[in-house]
C-alpha positions as CSV (number, residue, x, y, z in Angstrom):
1,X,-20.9,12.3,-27.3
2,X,-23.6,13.9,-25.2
3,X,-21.6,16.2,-22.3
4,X,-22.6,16.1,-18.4
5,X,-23.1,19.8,-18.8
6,X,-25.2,19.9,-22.0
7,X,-27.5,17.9,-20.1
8,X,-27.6,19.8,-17.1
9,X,-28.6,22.8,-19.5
10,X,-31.3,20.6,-21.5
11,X,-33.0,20.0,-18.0
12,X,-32.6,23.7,-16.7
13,X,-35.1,24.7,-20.3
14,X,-37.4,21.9,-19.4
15,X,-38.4,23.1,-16.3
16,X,-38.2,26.6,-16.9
17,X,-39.6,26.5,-20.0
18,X,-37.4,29.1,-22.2
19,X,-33.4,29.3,-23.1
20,X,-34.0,32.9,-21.1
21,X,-35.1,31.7,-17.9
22,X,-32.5,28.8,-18.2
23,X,-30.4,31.6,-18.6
24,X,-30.9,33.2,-15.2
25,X,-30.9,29.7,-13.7
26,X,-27.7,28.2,-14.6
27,X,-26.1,32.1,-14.4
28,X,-24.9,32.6,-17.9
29,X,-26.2,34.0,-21.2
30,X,-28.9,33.3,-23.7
31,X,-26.7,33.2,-26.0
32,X,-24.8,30.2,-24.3
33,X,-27.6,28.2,-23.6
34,X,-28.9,27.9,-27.4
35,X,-25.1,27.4,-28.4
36,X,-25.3,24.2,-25.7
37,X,-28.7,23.0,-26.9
38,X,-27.6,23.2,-30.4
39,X,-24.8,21.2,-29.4
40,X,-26.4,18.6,-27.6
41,X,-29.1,17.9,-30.2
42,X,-25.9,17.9,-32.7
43,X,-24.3,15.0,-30.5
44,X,-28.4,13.4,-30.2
45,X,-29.0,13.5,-34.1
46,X,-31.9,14.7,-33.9
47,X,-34.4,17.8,-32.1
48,X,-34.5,17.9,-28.5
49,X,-36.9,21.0,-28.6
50,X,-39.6,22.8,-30.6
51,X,-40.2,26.5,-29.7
52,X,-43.6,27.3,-29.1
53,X,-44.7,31.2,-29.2
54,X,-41.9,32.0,-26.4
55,X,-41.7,28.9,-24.6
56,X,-39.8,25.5,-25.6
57,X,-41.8,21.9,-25.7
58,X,-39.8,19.0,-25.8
59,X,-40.3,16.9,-28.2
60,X,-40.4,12.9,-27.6
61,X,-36.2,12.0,-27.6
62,X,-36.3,15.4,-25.4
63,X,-38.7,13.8,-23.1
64,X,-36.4,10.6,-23.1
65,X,-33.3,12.6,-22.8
66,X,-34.5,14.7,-19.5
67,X,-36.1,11.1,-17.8
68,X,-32.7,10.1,-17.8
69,X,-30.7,13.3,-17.3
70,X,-31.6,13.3,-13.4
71,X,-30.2,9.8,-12.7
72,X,-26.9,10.6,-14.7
73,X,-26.1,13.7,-13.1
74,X,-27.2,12.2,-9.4
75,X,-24.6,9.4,-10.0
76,X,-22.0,12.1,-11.8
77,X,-22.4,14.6,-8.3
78,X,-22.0,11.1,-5.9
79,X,-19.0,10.1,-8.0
80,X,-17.6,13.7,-7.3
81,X,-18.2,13.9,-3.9
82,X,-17.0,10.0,-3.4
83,X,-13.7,11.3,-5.2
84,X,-13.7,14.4,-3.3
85,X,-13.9,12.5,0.0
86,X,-11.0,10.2,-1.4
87,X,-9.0,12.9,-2.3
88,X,-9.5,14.6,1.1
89,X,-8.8,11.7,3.7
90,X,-12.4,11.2,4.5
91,X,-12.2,8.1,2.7
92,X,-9.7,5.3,1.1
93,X,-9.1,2.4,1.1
94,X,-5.2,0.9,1.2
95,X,-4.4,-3.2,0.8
96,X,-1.1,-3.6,2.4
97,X,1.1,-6.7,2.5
98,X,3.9,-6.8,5.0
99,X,6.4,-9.8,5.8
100,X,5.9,-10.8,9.4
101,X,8.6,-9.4,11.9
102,X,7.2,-6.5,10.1
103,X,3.3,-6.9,10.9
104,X,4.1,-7.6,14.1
105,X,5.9,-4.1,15.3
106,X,5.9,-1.6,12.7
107,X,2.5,-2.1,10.7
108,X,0.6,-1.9,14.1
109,X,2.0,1.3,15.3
110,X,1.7,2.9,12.1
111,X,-2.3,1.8,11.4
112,X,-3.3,3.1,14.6
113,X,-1.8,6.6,14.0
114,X,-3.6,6.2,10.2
115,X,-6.9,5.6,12.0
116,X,-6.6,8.3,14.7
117,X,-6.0,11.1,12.0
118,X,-7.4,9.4,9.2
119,X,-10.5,7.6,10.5
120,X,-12.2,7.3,6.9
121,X,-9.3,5.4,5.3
122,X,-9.9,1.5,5.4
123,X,-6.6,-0.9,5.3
124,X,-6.1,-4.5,4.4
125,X,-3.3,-6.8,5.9
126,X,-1.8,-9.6,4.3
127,X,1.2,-11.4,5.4
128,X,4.0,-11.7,2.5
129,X,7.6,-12.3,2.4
130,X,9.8,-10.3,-0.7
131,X,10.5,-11.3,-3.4
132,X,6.6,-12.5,-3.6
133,X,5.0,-9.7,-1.6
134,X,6.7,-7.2,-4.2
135,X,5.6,-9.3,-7.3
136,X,2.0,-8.6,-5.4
137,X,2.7,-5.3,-5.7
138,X,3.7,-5.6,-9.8
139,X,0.8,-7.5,-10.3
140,X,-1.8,-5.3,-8.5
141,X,-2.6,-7.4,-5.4
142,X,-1.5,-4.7,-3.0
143,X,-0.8,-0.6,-3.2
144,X,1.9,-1.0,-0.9
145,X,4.7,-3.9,-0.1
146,X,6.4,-3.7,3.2
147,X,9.6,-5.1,2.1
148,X,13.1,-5.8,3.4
149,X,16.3,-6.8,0.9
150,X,19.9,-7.8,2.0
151,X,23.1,-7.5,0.0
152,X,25.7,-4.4,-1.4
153,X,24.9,-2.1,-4.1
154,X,25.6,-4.6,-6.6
155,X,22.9,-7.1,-5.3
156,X,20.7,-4.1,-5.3
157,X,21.3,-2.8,-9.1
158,X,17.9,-2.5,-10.6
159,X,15.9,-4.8,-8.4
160,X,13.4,-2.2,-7.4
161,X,14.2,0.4,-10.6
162,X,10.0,0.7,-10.8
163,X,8.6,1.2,-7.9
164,X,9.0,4.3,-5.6
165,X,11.6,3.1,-2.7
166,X,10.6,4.6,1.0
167,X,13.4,4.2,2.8
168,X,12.5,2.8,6.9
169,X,15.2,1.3,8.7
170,X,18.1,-1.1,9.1
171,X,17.5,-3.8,10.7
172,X,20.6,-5.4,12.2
173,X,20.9,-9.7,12.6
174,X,21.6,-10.9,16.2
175,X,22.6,-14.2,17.4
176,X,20.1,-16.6,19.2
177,X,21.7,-18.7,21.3
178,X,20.0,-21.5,24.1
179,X,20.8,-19.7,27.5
180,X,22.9,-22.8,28.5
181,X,25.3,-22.5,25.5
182,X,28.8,-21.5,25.8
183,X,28.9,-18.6,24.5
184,X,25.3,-17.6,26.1
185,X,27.7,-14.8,28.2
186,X,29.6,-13.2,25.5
187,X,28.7,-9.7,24.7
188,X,29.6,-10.3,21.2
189,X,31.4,-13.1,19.0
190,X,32.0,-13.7,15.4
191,X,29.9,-16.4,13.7
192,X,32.6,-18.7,12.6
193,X,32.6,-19.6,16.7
194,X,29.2,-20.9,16.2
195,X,31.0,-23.0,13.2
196,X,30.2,-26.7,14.7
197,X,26.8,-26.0,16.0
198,X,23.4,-26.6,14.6
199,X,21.4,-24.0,13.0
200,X,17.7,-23.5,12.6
201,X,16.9,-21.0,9.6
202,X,14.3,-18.8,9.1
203,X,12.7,-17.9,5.7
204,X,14.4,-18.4,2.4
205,X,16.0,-15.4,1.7
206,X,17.0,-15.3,5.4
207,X,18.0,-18.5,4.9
208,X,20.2,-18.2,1.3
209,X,21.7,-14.7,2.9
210,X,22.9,-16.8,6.3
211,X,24.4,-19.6,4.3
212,X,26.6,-17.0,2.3
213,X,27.5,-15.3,5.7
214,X,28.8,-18.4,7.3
215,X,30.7,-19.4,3.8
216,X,32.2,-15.9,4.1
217,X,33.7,-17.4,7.2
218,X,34.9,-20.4,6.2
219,X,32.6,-22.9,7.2
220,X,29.0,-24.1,5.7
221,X,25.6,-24.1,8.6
222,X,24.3,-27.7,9.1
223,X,20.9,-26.2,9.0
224,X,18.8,-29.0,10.9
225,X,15.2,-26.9,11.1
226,X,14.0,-24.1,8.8
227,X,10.4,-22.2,9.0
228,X,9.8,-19.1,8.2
229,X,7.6,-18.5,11.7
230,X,10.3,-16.4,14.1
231,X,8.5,-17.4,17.2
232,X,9.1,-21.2,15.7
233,X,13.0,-20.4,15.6
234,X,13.1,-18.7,19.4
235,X,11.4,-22.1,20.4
236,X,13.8,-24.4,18.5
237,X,16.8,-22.3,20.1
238,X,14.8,-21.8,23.3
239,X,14.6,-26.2,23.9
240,X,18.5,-26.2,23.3
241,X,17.8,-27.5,19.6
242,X,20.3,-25.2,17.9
243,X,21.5,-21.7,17.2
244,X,20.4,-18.6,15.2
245,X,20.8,-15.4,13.4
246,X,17.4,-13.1,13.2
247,X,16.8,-9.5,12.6
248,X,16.2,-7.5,15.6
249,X,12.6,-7.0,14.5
250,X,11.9,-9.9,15.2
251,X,12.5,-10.4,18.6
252,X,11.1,-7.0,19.5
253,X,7.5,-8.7,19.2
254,X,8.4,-11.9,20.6
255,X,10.2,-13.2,24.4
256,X,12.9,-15.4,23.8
257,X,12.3,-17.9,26.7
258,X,15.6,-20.1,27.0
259,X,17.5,-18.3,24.8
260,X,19.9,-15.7,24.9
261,X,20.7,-12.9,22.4
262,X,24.1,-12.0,21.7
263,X,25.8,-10.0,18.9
264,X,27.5,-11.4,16.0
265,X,30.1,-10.1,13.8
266,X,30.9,-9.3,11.4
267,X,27.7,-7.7,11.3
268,X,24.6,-8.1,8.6
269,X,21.8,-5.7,8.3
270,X,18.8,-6.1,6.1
271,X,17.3,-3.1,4.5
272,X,13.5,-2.2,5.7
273,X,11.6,-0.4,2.8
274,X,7.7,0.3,2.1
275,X,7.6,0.1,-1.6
276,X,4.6,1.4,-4.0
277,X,4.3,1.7,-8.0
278,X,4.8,5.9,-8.8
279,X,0.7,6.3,-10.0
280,X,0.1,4.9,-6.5
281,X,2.4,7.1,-4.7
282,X,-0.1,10.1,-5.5
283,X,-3.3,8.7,-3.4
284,X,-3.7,10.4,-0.6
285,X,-4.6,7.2,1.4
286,X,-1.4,5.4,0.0
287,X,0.8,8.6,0.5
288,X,-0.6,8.8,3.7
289,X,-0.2,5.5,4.6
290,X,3.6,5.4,3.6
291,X,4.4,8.4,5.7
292,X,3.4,6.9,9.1
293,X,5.2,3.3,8.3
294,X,8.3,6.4,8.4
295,X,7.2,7.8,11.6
296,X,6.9,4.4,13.3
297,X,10.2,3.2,12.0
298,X,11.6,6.4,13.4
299,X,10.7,5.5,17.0
């Protein structure tokens, strides 16, 4: 196994000509550059020198040995300084996959405060709803999953047991209502009130957690339109087509012309989390990364 630094002494002799002024190059001993040499043509099998009165000729393998020596070190010091510019936020590069509501206010807010202090570090965007943008993460698509997940402790036993968790925000549900409706005034009313009306649903997991909601209160949604784009379900409600439930997110990006929000109760809140596997979670680009998604859920 022939060592980066075994060759860097080999080379130091060849141009000086002698272990002694290799020596006084490199800032050691003698004695520690014939202990390297004799080392290295251990590792060749076979000479690498041949002393002549007090200076050392290469023989042919040396000669062969040396041409190449340059090029591997060159590439060894650009792979340190690459790593070296990784390691120090020069440069990075992060692939992020978020679900929508969450592209649309958090992500942008947090990438442009990465950029500013960070303006080496590269990032990737992809849109993903859990649970497939976290099986991205499993599989190695992404280095972090902007993720949300709804549910008590017991839905959330073990689901995310892997991954490092980063806790952002809760995101509460609010009613969607068309502003004509009559209920469009009420500061707040429970969900069984919207018990006869038609609904328009959002993405599945939005969609199975609103049917158990309304079978909590006694009654099942007729679900008439479902679609997992949010400005899509402010339209629907917006032309008088039905009612809604969406996170708050959501409409933070998005003016709900012709429909009214109101709040509903009991309430529901959805969990916002950046998630990232634990080797990940030590990049300084990732680790960057996952603290500003905190600071711009903070605001």
């Amino acid at each position: 196994m022939i060592e980066a630094r075994h060759l860097r002494v080999l080379r130091a002799v060849a141009t000086t000509g002698s272990f002694s002024a290799a020596a006084r190059a490199l800032g050691c001993t003698q004695p520690a550059v014939s202990q390297q040499m004799k080392a290295l043509e251990t590792s060749a099998g076979t000479p690498l020198l041949i002393r002549a009165g007090r200076e050392m000729r290469l023989t042919q393998a040396g000669e062969v040995l040396v041409r190449h020596a340059s090029g591997i070190l060159a590439g060894l010091t650009a792979a340190e300084e690459e790593i070296a510019a990784i390691a120090g936020l020069r440069a990075g590069r992060v692939r992020l996959v978020s679900f929508p509501s969450g592209s649309s206010t958090l992500v942008p807010t947090a990438l442009a405060a990465l950029r500013a202090a960070h303006p080496g570090t590269q990032v990737s965007l992809v849109d993903a709803e859990p649970p497939r943008s976290v099986e991205m993460l499993r599989e190695g698509d992404c280095d972090i999953a902007l993720a949300f997940r709804y549910g008590g402790a017991a839905e959330r036993e073990g689901e995310w047991d892997d991954l490092i968790v980063r806790p952002l925000l809760s995101d509460r549900l609010v009613g969607l209502v068309p502003e004509g409706h009559r209920l469009a005034g009420a500061g707040a009313v429970a969900i069984g009130d919207l018990a006869g009306d038609p609904w328009i649903a959002g993405c599945p997991r939005c969609r199975r957690q609103l049917v158990e909601v309304c079978e909590e209160a006694g009654f099942t949604p007729r679900i008439d339109f479902a679609t997992d784009d949010y400005p899509a379900v402010i339209g629907l409600v917006g032309a008088g087509l039905g009612v809604a439930v969406l996170p708050e997110l959501a409409l933070e990006s998005v003016r709900p012309k012709g429909a009214r929000a109101i709040t509903v109760d009991p309430p529901v809140v959805r969990e916002i989390v950046a998630l990232t596997l634990p080797d990940l979670s030590q990049v300084p680009a990732v680790a960057a990364t996952l603290d500003q998604l905190a600071l711009a859920a903070s605001r």
